[in-house]
C-alpha positions in Angstrom: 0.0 0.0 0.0 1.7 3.8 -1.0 0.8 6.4 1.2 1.8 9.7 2.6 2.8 10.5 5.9 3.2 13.8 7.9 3.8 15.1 11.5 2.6 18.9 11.7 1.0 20.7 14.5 -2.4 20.7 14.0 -5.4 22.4 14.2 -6.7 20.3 16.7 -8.2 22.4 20.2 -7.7 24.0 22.2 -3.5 24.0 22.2 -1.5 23.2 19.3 0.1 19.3 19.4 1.8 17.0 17.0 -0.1 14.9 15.1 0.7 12.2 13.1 -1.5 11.4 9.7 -0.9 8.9 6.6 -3.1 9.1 3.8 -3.6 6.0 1.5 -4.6 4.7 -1.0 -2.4 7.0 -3.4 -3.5 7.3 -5.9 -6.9 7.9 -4.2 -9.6 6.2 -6.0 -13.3 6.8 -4.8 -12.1 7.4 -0.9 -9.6 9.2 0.8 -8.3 7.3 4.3 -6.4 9.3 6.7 -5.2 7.4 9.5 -4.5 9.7 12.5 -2.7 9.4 15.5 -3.4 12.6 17.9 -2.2 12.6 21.8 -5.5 14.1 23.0 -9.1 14.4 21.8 -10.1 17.7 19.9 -11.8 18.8 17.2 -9.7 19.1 13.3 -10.8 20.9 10.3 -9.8 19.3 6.8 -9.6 21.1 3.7 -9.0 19.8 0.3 -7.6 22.6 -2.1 -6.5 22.6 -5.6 -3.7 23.7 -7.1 -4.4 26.8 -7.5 -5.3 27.2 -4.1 -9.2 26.5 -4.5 -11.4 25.1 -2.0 -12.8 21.9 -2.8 -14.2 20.8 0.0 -13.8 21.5 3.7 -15.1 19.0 7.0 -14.8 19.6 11.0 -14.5 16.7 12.8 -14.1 15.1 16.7 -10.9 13.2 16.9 -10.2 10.9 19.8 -6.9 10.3 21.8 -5.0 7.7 20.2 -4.8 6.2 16.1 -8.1 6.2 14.5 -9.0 6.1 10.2 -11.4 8.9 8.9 -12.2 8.7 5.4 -13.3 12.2 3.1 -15.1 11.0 -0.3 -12.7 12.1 -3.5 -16.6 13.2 -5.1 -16.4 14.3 -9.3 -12.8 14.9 -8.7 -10.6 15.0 -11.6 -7.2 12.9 -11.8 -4.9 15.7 -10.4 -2.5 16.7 -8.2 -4.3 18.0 -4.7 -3.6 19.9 -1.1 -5.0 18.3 2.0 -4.8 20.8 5.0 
């Protein structure tokens, strides 16, 4: 399975932590799987941009403590190259 990683601080309330996401399958197909590891509960924001820095599509959603897989449908989305925030 390809995927991409990253470690950023997040947008995750109400302090700023390290979080740890991989993304997979690349290339996406009909589903996007993130697979997040966060050291406390919050609440994240996702936005999906293209290239030209246009917003595709943007979801809030509670993240627990711990690894847990959330999933963002890839919609009418053209084969291209995209930004995940």
């Amino acid at each position: 399975m390809d995927e991409v990683t990253q470690d950023k601080a997040s947008d995750i309330a109400p302090s700023q932590e390290t979080i740890r996401w991989k993304l997979y399958p690349v290339p996406v197909k009909d589903r996007i799987n993130i697979l997040l590891t966060a050291e406390q509960a919050g609440t994240a924001k996702l936005e999906l941009h293209d290239l030209t820095g246009r917003l595709l599509q943007s979801r809030s959603m509670d993240v627990r403590s711990g690894t847990g897989t959330y999933s963002l449908g890839s919609g009418n989305l053209r084969s291209g190259i995209y930004i995940l925030k």
